[in-house]
C-alpha positions as CSV (number, residue, x, y, z in Angstrom):
1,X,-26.8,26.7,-45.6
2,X,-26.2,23.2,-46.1
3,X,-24.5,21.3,-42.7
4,X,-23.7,17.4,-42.5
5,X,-24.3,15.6,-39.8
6,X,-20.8,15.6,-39.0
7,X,-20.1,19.2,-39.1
8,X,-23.2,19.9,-37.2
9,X,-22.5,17.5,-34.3
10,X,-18.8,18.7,-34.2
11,X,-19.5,22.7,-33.9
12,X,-22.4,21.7,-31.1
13,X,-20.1,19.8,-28.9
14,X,-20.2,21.2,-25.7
15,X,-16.7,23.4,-25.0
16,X,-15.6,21.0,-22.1
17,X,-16.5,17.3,-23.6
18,X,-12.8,15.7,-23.2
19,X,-12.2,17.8,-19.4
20,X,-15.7,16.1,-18.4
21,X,-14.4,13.0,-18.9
22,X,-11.1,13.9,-16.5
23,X,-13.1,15.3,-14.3
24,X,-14.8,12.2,-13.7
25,X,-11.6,10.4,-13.7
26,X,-10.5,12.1,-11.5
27,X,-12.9,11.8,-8.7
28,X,-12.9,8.6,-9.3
29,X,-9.1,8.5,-8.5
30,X,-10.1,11.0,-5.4
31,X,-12.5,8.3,-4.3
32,X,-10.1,5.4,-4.8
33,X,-7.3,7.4,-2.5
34,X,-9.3,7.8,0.0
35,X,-10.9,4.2,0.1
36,X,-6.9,3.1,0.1
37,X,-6.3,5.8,2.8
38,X,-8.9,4.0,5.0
39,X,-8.1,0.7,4.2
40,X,-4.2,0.7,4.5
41,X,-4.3,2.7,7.7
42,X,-6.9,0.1,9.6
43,X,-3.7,-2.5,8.3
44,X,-0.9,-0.2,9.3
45,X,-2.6,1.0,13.4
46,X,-0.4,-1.4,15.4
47,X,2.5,-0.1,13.8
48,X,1.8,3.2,14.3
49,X,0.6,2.7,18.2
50,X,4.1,0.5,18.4
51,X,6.0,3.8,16.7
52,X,4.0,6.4,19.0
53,X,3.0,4.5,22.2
54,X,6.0,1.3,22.3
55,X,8.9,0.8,24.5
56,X,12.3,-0.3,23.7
57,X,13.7,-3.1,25.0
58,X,16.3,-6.3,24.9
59,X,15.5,-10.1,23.7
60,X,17.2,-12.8,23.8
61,X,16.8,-15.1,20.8
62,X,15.4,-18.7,21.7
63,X,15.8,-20.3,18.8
64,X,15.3,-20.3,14.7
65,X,13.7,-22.3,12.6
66,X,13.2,-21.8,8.3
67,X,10.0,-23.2,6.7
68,X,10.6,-24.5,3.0
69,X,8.0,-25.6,0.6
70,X,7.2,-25.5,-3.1
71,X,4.8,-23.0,-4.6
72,X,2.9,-23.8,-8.0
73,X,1.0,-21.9,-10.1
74,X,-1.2,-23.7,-12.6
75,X,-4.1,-23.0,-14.9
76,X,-7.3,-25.1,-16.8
77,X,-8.6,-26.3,-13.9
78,X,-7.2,-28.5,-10.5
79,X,-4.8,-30.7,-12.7
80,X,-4.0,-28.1,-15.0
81,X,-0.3,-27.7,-17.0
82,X,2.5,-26.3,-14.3
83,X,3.2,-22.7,-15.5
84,X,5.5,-22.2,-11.9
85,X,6.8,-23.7,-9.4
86,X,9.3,-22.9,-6.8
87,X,10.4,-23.5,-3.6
88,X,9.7,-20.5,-0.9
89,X,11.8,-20.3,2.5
90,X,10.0,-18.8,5.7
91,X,12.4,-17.5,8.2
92,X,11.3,-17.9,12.1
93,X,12.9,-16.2,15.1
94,X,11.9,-17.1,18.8
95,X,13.4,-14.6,21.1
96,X,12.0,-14.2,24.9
97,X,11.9,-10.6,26.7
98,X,11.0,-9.4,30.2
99,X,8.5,-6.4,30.6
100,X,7.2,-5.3,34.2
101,X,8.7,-8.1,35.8
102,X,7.5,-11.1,33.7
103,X,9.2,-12.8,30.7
104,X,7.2,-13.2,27.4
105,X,8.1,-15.7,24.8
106,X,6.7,-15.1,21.0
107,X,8.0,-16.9,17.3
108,X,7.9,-14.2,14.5
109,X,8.2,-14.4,11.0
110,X,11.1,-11.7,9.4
111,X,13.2,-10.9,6.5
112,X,15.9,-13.4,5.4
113,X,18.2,-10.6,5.7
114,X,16.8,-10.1,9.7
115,X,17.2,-13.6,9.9
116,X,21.2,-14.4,8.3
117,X,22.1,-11.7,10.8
118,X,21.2,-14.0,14.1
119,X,22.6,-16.6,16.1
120,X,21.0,-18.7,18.6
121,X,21.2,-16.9,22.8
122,X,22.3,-13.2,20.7
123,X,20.8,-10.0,22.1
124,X,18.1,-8.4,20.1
125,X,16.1,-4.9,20.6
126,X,12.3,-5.4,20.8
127,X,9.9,-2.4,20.7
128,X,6.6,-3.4,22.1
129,X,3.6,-2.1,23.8
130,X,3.8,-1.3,27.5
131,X,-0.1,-1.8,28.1
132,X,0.1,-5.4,26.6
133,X,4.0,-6.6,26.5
134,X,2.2,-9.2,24.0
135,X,2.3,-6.6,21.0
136,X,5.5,-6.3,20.5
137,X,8.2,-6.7,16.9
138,X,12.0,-7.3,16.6
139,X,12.0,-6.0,12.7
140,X,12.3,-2.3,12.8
141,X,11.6,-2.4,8.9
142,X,8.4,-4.1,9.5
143,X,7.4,-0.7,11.6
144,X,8.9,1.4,9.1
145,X,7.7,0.3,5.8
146,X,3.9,-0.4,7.8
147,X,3.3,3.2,8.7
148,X,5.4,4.4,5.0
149,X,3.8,2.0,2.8
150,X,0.0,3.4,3.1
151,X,1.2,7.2,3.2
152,X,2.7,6.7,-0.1
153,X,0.2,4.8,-1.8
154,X,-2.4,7.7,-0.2
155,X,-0.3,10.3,-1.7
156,X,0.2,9.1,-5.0
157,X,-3.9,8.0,-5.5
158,X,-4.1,11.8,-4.1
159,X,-1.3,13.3,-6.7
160,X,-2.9,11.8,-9.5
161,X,-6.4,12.4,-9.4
162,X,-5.6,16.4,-8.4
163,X,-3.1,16.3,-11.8
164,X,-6.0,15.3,-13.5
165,X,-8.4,17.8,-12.0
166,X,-5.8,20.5,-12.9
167,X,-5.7,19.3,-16.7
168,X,-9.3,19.0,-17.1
169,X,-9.6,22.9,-16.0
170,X,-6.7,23.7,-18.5
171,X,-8.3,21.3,-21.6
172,X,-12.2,23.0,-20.4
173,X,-10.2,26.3,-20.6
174,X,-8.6,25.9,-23.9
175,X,-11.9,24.1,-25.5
176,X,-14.1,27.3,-24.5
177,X,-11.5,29.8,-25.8
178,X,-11.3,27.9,-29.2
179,X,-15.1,27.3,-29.0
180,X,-16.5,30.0,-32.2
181,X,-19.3,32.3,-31.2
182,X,-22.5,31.6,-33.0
183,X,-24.4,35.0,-33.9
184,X,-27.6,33.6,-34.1
């Protein structure tokens, strides 16, 4: 009975060769979700204690104020060839609000689209913390998309590495099924 090499190693494989390899892929996606999960949610808690724990209330806007500079992107070193450059606007709101009897004053950065919407002395709602009137935000997108944001980025890291999972045990299935039985 005269083998190669070839068609030795090939009937010797073990069943499950390719699902090992999504197996490990896919803890490694496991371990990636959850390292995000962690992550994103220490960068999303003041949202979520402002959604759970904050208090709504009314702001006047103080003033506002747009920050314009130039961006540039270059490469081969510090006076490399300009690949980019662009000109970036900030947008600034100063609004004042009273909580248990004193006034606070705070300057936040927003949205453009927050921002064309305003006029100097208009009322605004503010959601912030009743413990510390300090914490507080006028964007209600910036809440929104803070606490959404990590949940879907958790979900699909999650998603993936469980798809995988599922088709390594189908491809370890399929491999042992096809896998001929040696009678020696």
């Amino acid at each position: 009975m005269s083998e190669t090499a070839a068609q030795y190693a090939k009937g010797n494989t073990p069943p499950d060769g390719g699902a090992k390899v999504l197996r490990y892929f896919s803890t490694f996606l496991f371990v990636v979700a959850l390292l995000s999960s962690l992550a994103l949610s220490f960068t999303s808690f003041d949202a979520v204690r402002m959604a759970v724990f904050g208090a709504d209330g009314q702001a006047t806007v103080v003033a506002l104020r747009t920050d314009t500079y130039r961006t540039v992107r270059t490469y081969g070193g510090g006076s490399g060839t300009v690949l980019d450059a662009r000109l970036r606007t900030d947008y600034y709101v100063t609004y004042k609000f009273d909580a248990d009897g004193q006034e606070y004053q705070r300057e936040r950065r927003v949205s453009e689209a927050f921002y064309r919407g305003l006029s100097a002395d208009q009322e605004i709602a503010v959601r912030y913390l009743p413990v510390d009137p300090e914490e507080n935000h006028i964007d209600k997108n910036w809440v929104s998309w803070s606490i959404i944001t990590p949940a879907l980025i958790a979900i699909f890291f999650f998603g993936t590495g469980y798809l995988f999972r599922r088709v390594a045990k189908v491809a370890a299935k399929n491999a042992a099924a096809t896998q001929p039985i040696s009678t020696d």
